[in-house]
FIVEX-256337 format. One line per field, with one value per residue (C-alpha): residue number from 0; chain; x, y, z. Coordinates in steps of 0.25 Angstrom, whole numbers, plus 2048, in hexadecimal, padded with zeros to 3 digits. Last residue first. Example, Ala and Ser with C-alpha at 12.3 -4.5 7.8 and 13.67 -1.06 7.14 Angstrom:
num: c(1:0)
chaine: c(A:A)
X: c(837:831)
Y: c(7FC:7EE)
Z: c(81D:81F)
//
This chain:
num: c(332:331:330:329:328:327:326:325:324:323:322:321:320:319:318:317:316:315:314:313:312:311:310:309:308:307:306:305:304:303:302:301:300:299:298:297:296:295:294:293:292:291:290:289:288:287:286:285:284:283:282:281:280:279:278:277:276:275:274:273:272:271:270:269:268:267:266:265:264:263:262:261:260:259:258:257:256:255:254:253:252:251:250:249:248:247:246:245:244:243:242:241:240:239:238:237:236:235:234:233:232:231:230:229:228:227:226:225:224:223:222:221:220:219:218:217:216:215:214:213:212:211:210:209:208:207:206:205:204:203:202:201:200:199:198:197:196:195:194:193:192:191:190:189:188:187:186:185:184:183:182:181:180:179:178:177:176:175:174:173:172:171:170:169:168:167:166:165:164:163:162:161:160:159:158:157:156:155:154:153:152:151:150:149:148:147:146:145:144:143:142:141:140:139:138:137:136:135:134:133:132:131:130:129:128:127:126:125:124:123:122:121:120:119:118:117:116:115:114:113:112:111:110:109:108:107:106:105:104:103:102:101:100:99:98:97:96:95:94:93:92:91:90:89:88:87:86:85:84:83:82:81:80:79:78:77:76:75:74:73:72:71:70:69:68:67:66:65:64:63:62:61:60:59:58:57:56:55:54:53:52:51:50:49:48:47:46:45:44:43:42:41:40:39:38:37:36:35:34:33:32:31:30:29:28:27:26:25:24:23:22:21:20:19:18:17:16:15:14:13:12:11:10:9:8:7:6:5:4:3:2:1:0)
chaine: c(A:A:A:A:A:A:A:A:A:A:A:A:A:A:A:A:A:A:A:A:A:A:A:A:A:A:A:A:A:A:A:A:A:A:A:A:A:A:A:A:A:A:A:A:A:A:A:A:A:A:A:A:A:A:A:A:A:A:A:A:A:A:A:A:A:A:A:A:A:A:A:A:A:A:A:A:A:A:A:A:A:A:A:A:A:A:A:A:A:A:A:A:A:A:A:A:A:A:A:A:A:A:A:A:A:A:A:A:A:A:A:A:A:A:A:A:A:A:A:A:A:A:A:A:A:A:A:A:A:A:A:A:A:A:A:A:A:A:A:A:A:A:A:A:A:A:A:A:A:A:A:A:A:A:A:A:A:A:A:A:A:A:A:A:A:A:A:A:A:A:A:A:A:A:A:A:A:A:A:A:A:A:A:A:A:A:A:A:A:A:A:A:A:A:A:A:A:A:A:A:A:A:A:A:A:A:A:A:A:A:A:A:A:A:A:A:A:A:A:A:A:A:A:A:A:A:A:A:A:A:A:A:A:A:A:A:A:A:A:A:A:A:A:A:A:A:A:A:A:A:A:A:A:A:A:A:A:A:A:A:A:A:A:A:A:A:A:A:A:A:A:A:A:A:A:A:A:A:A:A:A:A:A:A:A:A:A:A:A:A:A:A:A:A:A:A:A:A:A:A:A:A:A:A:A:A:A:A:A:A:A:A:A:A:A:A:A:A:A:A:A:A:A:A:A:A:A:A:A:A:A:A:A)
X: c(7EB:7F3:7FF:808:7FE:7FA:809:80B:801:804:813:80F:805:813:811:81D:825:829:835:82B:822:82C:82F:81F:81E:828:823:814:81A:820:815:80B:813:816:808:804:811:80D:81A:814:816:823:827:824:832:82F:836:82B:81F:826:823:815:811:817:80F:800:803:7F2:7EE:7EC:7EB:7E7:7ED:7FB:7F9:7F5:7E8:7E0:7DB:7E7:7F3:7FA:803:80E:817:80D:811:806:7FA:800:7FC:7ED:7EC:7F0:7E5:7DA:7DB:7D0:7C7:7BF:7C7:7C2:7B5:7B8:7C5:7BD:7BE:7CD:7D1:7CE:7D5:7DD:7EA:7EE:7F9:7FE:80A:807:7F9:801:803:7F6:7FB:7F0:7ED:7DE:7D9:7E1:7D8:7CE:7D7:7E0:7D3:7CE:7DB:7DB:7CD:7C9:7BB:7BE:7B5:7B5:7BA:7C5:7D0:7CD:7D3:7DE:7E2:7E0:7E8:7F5:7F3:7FD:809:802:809:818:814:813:80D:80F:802:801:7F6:7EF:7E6:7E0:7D4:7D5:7D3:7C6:7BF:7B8:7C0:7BB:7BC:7B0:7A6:7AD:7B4:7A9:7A1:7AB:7A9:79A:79C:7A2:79A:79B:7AB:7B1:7B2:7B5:7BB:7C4:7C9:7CA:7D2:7DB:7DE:7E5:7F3:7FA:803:7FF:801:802:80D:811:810:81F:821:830:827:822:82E:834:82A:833:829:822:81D:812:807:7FE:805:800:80B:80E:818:81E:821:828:82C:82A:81C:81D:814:80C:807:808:7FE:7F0:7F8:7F6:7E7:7E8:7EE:7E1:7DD:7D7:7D1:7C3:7C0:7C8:7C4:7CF:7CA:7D8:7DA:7E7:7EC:7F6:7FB:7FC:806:812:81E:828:833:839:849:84A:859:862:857:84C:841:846:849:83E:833:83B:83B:82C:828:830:829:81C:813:806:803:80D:812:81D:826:830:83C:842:850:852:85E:85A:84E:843:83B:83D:83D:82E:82A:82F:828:81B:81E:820:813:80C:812:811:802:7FC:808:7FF:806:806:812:81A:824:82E:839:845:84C:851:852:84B:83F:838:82E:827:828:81D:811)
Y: c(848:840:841:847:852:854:855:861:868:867:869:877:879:878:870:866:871:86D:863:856:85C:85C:84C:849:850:84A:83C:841:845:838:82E:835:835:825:821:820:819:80E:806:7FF:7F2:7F3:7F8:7EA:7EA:7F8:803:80A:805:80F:81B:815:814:822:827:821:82B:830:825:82C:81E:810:803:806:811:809:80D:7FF:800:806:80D:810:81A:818:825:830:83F:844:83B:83A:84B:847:83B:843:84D:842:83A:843:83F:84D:84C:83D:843:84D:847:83C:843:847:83B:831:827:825:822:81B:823:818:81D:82A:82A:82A:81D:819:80F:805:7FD:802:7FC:7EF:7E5:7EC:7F4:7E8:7DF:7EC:7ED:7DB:7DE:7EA:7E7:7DB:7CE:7CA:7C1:7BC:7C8:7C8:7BC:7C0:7C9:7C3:7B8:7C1:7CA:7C3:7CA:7D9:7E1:7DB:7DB:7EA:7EC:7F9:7F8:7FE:7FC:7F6:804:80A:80D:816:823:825:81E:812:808:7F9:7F4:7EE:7F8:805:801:7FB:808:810:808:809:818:81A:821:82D:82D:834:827:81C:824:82A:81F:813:81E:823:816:819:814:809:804:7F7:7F1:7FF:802:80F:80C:813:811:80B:802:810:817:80A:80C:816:81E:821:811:80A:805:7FB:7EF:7F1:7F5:7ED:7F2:7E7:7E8:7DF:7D4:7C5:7C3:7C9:7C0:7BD:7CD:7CF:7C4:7CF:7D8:7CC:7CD:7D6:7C9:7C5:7CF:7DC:7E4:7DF:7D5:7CD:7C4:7BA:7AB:7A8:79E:7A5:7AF:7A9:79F:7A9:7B2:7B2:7B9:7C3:7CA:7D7:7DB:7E9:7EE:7EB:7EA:7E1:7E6:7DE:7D2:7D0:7D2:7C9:7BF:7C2:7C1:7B3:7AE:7B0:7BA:7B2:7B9:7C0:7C9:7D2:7D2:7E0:7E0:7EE:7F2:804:80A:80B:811:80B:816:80F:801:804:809:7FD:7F3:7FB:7FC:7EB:7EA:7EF:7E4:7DA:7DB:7CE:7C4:7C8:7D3:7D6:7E0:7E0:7E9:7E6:7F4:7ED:7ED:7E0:7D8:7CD:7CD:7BF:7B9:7AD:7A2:7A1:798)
Z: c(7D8:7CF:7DA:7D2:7CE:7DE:7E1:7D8:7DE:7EC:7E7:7E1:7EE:7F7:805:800:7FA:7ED:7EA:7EA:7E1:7D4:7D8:7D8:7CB:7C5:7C9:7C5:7B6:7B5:7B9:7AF:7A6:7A6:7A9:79B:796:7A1:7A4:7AF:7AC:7A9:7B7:7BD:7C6:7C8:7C6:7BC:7C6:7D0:7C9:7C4:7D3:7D5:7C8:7CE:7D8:7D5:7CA:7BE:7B6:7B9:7BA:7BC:7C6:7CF:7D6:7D6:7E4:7EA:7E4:7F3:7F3:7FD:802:7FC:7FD:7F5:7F7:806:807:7FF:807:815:811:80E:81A:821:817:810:805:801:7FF:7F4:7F0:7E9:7DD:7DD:7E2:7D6:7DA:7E8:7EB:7F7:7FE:808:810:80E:815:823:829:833:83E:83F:84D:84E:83F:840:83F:836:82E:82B:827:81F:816:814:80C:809:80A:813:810:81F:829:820:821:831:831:828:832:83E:839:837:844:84C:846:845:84F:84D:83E:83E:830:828:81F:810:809:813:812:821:826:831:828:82B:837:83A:836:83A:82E:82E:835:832:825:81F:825:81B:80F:80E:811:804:7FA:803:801:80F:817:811:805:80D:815:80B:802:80C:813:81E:81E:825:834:838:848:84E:858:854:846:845:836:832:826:822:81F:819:80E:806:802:7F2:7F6:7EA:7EB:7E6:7ED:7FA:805:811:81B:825:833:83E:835:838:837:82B:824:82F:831:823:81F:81F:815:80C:80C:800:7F7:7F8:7EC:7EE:7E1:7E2:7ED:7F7:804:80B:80A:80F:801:7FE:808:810:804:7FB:803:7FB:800:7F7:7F9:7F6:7FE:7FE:804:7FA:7F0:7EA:7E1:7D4:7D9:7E4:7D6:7CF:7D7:7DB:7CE:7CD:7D7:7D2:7DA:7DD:7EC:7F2:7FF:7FA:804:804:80F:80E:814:816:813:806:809:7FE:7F4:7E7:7ED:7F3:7E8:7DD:7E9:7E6:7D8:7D8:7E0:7D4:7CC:7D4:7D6:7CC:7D4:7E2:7EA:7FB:801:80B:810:81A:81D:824:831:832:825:81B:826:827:820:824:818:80E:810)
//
C-alpha cells in the first residue's frame, strides 16, 4: 500500500488523473494541455493514479512535464483495486473504478479535479478547481450524449428506463459524465467504502459513472457544458432527434468555445479520422513527451488549416454569421 498523500503546498490547484502503462501516451497530451494553458501565478499539484507504468516511465514522464510551479507524480493503486471482483465489459478496464479511491486517496486535500485521460484542457483548469459548488459534495457535466440519446433517440428506450429504475435518473440532463469531477473531499471523506460497495452490488452498465450518479444524483453541482465538451460522431445525422434535447443548444455554443473536449468512447483523433476538434488534440500531441508517435503526415493539413481558422475566428464578432461560419469548419461540423 502506497503512503497517504498529502498537499506539496497551500493553495494549489490538485488534479488527478487514472492511467494504465497501455494509456501514457494519450495521458501525456492531456498533461501537454494542461501545461500549455497553466497560470503562472497559479501552483498545480498533478497525481497520476497508476497501474503497471514502470518507473522509469514515470521518471521520465515527471521530468519532462515538471515546472516551477507544476510538480507531476504518480501513485499506484494496484493493490486497492486488484482482485475486488469489480465488473467491466467492452471498452472499460478496471482502472475505471479508480475515481471510486479519490475520497481516501486525498484524504488529506480539500478538493481535487479529476479528468479522464481522453481529453484534453483548451482552459487553464484552475478555473474550475476555484468553482463555487455551493455546498455540493461533487461538481460535473451533464452528459450530452447519454442524455440525448436516452431520451430523444427512439431506438433507446431500453437505456432510458436503465437509467430510471437503476440509476435512479429520472430526468434529462441529470445524468452526469465522470469525465471530469471536482471533488470536495471535506464532503466526500467517509464515503470511500460506500463507494466501492455500491461498485459490487451489481454489474453497472457504465460502471464506476452510474455508481457516482446513483449515490450522489441530488448533491451534484452541474458545470456548464464547456467544461466537458464530449464529442460526438456522425452529428449531422443524428441531429434530427438529438435537436430536439433541451441540452442541444448549450452543446452547439460549448461545441464552439469548449474548455475540455472530452474524446469519449474511442474518439481520439489518433485512431480515426475526421474527428470533430480532433486538430486541438493533435496540437497538443506535437508537444508532447510522446509526440513521435503522432506524427501522422495525413493529419498534418488538416490540423493546420483548423488552427488558422480558429485563430481568424477569434477576431470576428462573437454573434457575427461569418465567425458562425467559420467556427463550424474548425470544428468539423
Amino acid at each position: 500500500m502506497e503512503e497517504k498523500l498529502y498537499p506539496i503546498r497551500q493553495h494549489e490547484v490538485a488534479i488527478t488523473m487514472a492511467c494504465s502503462d497501455s494509456y501514457k501516451n494519450i495521458m501525456g497530451v492531456l498533461l501537454q494541455s494542461i501545461i500549455t494553458n497553466a497560470d503562472a501565478q497559479e501552483n498545480y499539484d498533478i497525481v497520476i493514479l497508476e497501474y503497471g507504468i514502470s518507473k522509469s516511465d514515470q521518471s521520465r514522464i515527471s521530468r519532462f512535464y515538471q515546472r516551477e510551479n507544476i510538480s507531476v507524480r504518480f501513485y499506484s493503486v494496484r493493490e486497492q483495486i486488484e482482485g475486488k471482483d469489480l465488473y467491466v465489459h467492452g471498452y472499460l478496464s478496471v482502472m475505471t473504478y479508480a475515481r471510486l479511491l479519490i475520497p481516501q486517496i486525498f484524504e488529506n486535500f480539500e478538493r481535487v479535479v479529476y479528468l479522464d485521460c481522453d481529453m484534453v484542457c483548451n482552459s487553464d483548469i484552475a478555473q474550475l478547481f476555484h468553482a463555487d459548488m455551493q455546498d455540493k459534495p461533487l461538481g460535473a457535466v451533464a452528459d450530452t450524449v447519454l442524455n440525448m440519446e436516452a431520451w430523444h433517440n427512439p431506438n433507446s428506450e431500453e437505456t432510458k428506463q436503465y437509467l430510471k429504475e437503476t440509476v435512479g435518473i429520472t430526468t434529462e440532463g441529470r445524468y452526469f459524465n465522470g469525465g471530469v469531477i471536482l471533488f470536495d473531499i471535506d464532503r466526500l471523506r467517509e464515503d470511500g467504502e460506500k463507494l466501492l460497495a455500491c461498485a459490487r452490488e451489481r454489474q453497472w452498465r457504465w460502471a464506476d459513472q452510474d455508481v457516482l450518479n446513483h449515490i450522489y444524483k441530488e448533491r451534484v453541482f452541474y458545470f456548464d457544458l464547456q467544461w466537458n465538451v464530449i464529442v460526438i460522431s456522425n452529428l449531422k445525422q443524428r441531429k434530427r432527434y438529438l435537436s430536439d434535447s433541451k441540452l442541444y443548444p448549450d452543446y452547439e455554443r460549448a461545441l464552439e468555445e469548449p474548455c475540455i473536449i472530452h474524446y469519449a468512447g474511442e474518439m481520439l483523433p489518433c485512431y480515426r479520422r475526421n474527428v470533430p476538434l480532433g486538430y486541438k488534440f493533435l496540437k497538443y500531441a506535437e508537444g508532447s513527451l510522446y509526440a513521435e508517435q503522432f506524427q501522422r503526415k495525413k493529419f498534418k493539413r488538416s490540423v493546420g488549416k483548423r488552427v488558422l481558422l480558429d485563430q481568424i475566428a477569434r477576431v470576428i464578432p462573437y454573434d457575427s454569421k461569418l465567425r458562425k461560419q467559420i467556427k463550424k469548419i474548425s470544428v468539423g461540423r
